[in-house]
C-alpha positions in Angstrom: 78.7 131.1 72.5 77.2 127.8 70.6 75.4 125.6 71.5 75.2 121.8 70.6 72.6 119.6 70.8 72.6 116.0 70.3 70.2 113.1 70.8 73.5 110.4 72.1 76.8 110.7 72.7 79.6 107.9 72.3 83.1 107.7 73.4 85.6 106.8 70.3 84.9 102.6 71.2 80.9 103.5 71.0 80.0 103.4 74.6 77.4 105.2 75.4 78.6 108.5 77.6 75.6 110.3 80.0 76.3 112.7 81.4 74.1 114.5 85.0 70.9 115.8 84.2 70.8 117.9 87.3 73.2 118.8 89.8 73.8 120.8 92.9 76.6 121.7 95.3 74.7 124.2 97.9 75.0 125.5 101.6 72.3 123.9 104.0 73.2 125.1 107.2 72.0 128.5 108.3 70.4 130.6 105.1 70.2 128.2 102.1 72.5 128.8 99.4 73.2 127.3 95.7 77.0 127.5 95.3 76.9 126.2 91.8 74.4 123.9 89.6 73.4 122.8 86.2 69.4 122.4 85.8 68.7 123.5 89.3 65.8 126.5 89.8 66.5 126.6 93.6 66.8 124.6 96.9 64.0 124.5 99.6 64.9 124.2 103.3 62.1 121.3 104.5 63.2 121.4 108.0 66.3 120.3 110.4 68.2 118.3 107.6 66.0 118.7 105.2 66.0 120.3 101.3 64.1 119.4 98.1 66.2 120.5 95.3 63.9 121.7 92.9 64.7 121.1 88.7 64.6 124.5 86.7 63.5 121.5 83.5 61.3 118.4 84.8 63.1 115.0 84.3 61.8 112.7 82.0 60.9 109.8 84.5 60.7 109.7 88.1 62.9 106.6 88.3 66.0 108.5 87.7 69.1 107.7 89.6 70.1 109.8 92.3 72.9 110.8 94.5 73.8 112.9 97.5 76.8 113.5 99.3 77.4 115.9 102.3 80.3 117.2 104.7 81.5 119.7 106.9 81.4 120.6 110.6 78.5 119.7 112.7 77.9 118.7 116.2 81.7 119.3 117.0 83.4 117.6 114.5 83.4 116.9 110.8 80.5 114.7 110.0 80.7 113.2 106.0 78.3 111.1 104.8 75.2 110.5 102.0 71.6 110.6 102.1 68.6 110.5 99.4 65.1 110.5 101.7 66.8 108.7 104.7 66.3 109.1 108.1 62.3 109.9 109.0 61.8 111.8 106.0 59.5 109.9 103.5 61.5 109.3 99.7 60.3 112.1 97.3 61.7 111.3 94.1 59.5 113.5 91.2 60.4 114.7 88.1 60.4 118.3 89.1 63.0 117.8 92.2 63.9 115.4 94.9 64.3 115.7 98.7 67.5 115.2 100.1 68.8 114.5 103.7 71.5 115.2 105.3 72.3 114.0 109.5 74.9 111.6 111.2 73.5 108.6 112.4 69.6 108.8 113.2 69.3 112.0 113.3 68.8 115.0 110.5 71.1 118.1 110.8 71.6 121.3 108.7 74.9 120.4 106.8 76.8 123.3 105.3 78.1 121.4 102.2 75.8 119.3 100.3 75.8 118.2 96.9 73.3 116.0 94.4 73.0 115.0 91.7 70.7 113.2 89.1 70.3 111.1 86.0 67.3 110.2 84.1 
């Protein structure tokens, strides 16, 4: 396999393209599991609702943009939703990982599919 490296990439009218520096699609509910990822060393289980997900190659800047999206069955029904830091958990955005939350409403609750992603 080859690899290519490049400093920029452009689409064919010169706009820039950028592409996730890290992502994540994982299990949080019960044992912690990465289903599949790009730049991710591993996912840590911070509590009811709770995961850092942890960079395997430090971002360049700690004001990266970040996402998170999560779904599945929880307290009796499907429950779909997004969190980065919400609920009582304090924002932790580093350039080795960020926390993520994942909870209906005002509360935090083990979600069995998250996902995340980043881009510095």
């Amino acid at each position: 396999m080859s690899t290519i490296k490049v400093n920029a990439l452009q689409d064919t009218s010169g706009n820039g393209y950028y592409p996730a520096r890290a992502w994540v699609n994982f299990n949080g509910s019960g044992t912690v599991a990465i289903r599949n990822d790009e730049n991710v060393a591993s996912i840590t289980d911070s509590g009811t609702g709770g995961y850092i997900v942890n960079f395997s190659n430090n971002l360049s800047t700690a004001t990266y943009s970040a996402l998170s999206t999560w779904g599945g069955n929880q307290l009796g029904g499907a429950q779909y939703g997004s969190g980065i830091g919400n609920y009582n958990f304090n924002v932790s955005i580093l350039t080795t990982g960020c926390r993520v939350v994942g909870g209906a409403g005002s509360s935090a609750d083990d979600i069995p599919y998250l996902c995340f992603a980043a881009h510095d």
